[in-house]
Structures are given as structure tokens and as C-alpha cells.
C-alpha positions as CSV (number, residue, x, y, z in Angstrom):
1,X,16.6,-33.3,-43.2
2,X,13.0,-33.9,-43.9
3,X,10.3,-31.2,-43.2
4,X,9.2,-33.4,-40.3
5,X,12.4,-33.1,-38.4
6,X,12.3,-29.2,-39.6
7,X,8.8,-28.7,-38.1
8,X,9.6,-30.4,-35.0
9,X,12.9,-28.4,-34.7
10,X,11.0,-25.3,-35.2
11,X,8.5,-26.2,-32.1
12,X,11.2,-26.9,-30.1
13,X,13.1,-23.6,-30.4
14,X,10.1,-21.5,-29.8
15,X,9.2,-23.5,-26.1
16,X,13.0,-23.0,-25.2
17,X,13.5,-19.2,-26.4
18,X,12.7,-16.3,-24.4
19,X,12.9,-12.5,-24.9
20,X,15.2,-12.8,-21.7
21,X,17.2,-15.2,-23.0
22,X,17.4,-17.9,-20.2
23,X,15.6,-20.4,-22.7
24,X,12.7,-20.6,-20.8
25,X,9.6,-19.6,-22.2
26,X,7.7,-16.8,-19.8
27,X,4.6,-18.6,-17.9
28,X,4.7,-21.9,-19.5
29,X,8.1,-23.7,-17.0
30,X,8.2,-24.1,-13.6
31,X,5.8,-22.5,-11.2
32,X,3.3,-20.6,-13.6
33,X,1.2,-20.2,-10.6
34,X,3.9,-17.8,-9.5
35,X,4.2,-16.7,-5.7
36,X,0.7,-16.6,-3.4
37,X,0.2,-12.9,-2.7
38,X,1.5,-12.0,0.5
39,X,3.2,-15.1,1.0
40,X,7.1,-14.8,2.4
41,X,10.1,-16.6,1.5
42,X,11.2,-19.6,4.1
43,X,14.6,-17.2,5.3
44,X,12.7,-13.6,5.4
45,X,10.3,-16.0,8.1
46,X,13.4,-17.4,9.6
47,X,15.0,-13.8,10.0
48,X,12.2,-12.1,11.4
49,X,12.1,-14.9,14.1
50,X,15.5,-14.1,15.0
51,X,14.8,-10.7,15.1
52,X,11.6,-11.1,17.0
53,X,13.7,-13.1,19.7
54,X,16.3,-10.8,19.6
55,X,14.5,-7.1,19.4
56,X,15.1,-5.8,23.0
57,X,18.5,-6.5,22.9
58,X,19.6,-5.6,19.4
59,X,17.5,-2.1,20.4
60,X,19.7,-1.5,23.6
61,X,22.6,-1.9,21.6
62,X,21.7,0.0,18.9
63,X,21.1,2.8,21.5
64,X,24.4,2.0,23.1
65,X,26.4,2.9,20.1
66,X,24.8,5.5,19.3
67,X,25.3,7.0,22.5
68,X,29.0,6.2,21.8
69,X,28.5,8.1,18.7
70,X,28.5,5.8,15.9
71,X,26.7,7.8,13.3
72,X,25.0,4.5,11.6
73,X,23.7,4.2,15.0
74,X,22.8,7.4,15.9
75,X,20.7,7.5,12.3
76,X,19.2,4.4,13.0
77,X,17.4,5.7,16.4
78,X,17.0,8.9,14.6
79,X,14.9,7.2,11.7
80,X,13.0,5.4,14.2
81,X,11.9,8.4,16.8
82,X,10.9,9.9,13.4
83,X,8.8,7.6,12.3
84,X,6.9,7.8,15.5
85,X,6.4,11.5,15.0
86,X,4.5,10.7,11.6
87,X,2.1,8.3,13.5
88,X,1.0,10.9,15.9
89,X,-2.9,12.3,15.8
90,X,-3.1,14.8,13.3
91,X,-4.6,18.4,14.5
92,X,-7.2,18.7,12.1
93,X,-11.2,18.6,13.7
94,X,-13.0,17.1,10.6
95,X,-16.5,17.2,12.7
96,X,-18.5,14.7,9.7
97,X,-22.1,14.2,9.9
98,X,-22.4,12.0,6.6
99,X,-23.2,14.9,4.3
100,X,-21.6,15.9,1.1
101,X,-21.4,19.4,3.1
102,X,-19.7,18.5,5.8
103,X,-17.0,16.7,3.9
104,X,-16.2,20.2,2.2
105,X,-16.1,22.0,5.2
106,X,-13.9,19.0,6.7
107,X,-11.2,19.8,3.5
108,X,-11.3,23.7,4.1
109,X,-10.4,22.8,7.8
110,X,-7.2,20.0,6.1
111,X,-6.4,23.0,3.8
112,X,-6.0,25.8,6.6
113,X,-4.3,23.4,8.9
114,X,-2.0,22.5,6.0
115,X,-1.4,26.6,5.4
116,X,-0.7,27.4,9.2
117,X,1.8,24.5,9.7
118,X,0.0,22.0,11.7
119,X,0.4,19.1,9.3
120,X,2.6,18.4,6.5
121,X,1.9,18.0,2.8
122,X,1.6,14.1,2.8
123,X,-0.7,14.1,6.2
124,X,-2.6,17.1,3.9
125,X,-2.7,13.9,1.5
126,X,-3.6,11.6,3.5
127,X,-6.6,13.4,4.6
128,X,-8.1,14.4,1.4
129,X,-7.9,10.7,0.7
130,X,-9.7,9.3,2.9
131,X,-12.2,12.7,3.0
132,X,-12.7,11.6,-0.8
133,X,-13.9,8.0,0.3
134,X,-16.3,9.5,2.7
135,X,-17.7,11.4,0.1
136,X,-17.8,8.6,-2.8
137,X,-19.8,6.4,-0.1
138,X,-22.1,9.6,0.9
139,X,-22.9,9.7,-3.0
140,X,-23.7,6.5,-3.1
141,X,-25.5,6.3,-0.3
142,X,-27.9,8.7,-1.9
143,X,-27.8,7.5,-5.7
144,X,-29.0,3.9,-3.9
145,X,-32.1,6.1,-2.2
146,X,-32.8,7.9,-5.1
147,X,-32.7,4.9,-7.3
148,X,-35.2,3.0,-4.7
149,X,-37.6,5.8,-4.6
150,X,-37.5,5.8,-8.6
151,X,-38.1,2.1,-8.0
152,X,-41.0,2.5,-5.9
153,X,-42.7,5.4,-7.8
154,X,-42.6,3.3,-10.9
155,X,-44.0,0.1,-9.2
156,X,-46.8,2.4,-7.8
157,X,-48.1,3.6,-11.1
């Protein structure tokens, strides 16, 4: 063998060898674009069109069984009225007027809700969250009119 054919035997082994072992070489075959984001595959479409066709009467008989007592059933409709439970209004009064005030007052009110049993840990969650946005854009808010009155000082002088 001359050390042509061993060089070119060498490239060859390292395109077709993978860590995985399925002699492909990660992101260089097939589609290296991979998947658009968000994008579903041609049966989850197909099956969600059947469903979609087919949702009031796979719900009635759903219901049916479970009112037969089939316990798959009967968790099925139980996992569903639940879920609508978690979508209702929370009982917390946030009253915000933009300040950075306000927004602490608003987690005090989250926290004693949380204490007394109104809302649950992960609407407790949920609320800080988006409390914490509120007050990320309140800050910058007034780091933008602080930085333009800097601005305006210094062009004045």
C-alpha cells in the first residue's frame, strides 16, 4: 500500500465514523439544517386533523365510559376538569402603578395569598415571574431617563 492509498484511507474513516456509531459523521450528512423550529412532522399534522374532526365525539365517549366506570376514562376527564382549575383567575390584587414600590408591595400581596391558601406554590411562581419582568422594565425605564438626562447635561455644558 503506498502512503497515498493510506492517507486517503485515513480521510475516509474519519467522515464515516461517529461517536454514536451509525457511521455518519454528526452535522456534516443529510439534513445539517436540522428541523425548522416549531415545525411538525407530516403524521403529528395528519393526527391532529383527525382529532380536530373528531373532538366532540371522542369527548362524549370519553365521558361515556367513564360514567360506565372505566378508570382510564374516568382519569382522563379528571386530568382535564383539572387542568381547567389551573387556568382560573388567580386571587391575588397586584394594584401596579409602574413603580419599583408598587412591584414590592404587589409580591407581599403573592406571598400572603400564597401563606393563607389562596394560590398554590407554582401560581406563587408564576407571579413572582412575571412581577420580576415588571420590575426589570421599570429599571430600565429609569436607567434610559437617567442616562438621557446625563446626556443632556453633558451636551449643555
Amino acid at each position: 500500500m503506498t502512503s497515498t492509498e493510506n492517507t486517503s484511507r485515513k480521510k475516509r474513516s474519519k467522515v464515516v465514523s461517529s461517536s454514536k456509531g451509525n457511521g455518519f459523521k454528526s452535522g456534516s450528512l443529510g439534513n445539517a439544517q436540522g428541523k425548522r423550529k416549531n415545525q411538525r412532522s407530516e403524521a403529528s399534522v395528519l393526527v391532529q386533523s383527525l382529532i380536530d374532526r373528531e373532538a366532540e365525539a371522542i369527548t362524549r365517549k370519553v365521558i361515556e365510559r367513564a360514567k360506565e366506570g372505566d378508570i382510564t376514562a374516568l382519569k382522563i376527564c379528571m386530568d382535564r376538569l383539572s387542568l381547567t382549575g389551573k387556568r382560573r383567575p388567580m386571587p391575588v390584587e397586584l394594584r401596579l402603578d409602574r413603580s419599583a414600590k408598587s412591584v414590592a408591595r404587589a409580591n407581599k400581596r403573592v406571598f400572603g395569598a400564597l401563606v393563607a391558601g389562596k394560590i398554590d406554590m407554582d401560581e406563587a411562581k408564576t407571579l413572582k415571574g412575571l412581577l420580576d419582568s415588571v420590575l426589570l422594565s421599570i429599571e430600565y425605564e429609569e436607567f434610559e431617563r437617567d442616562l438621557n438626562e446625563i446626556k443632556r447635561r453633558v451636551d449643555s455644558l
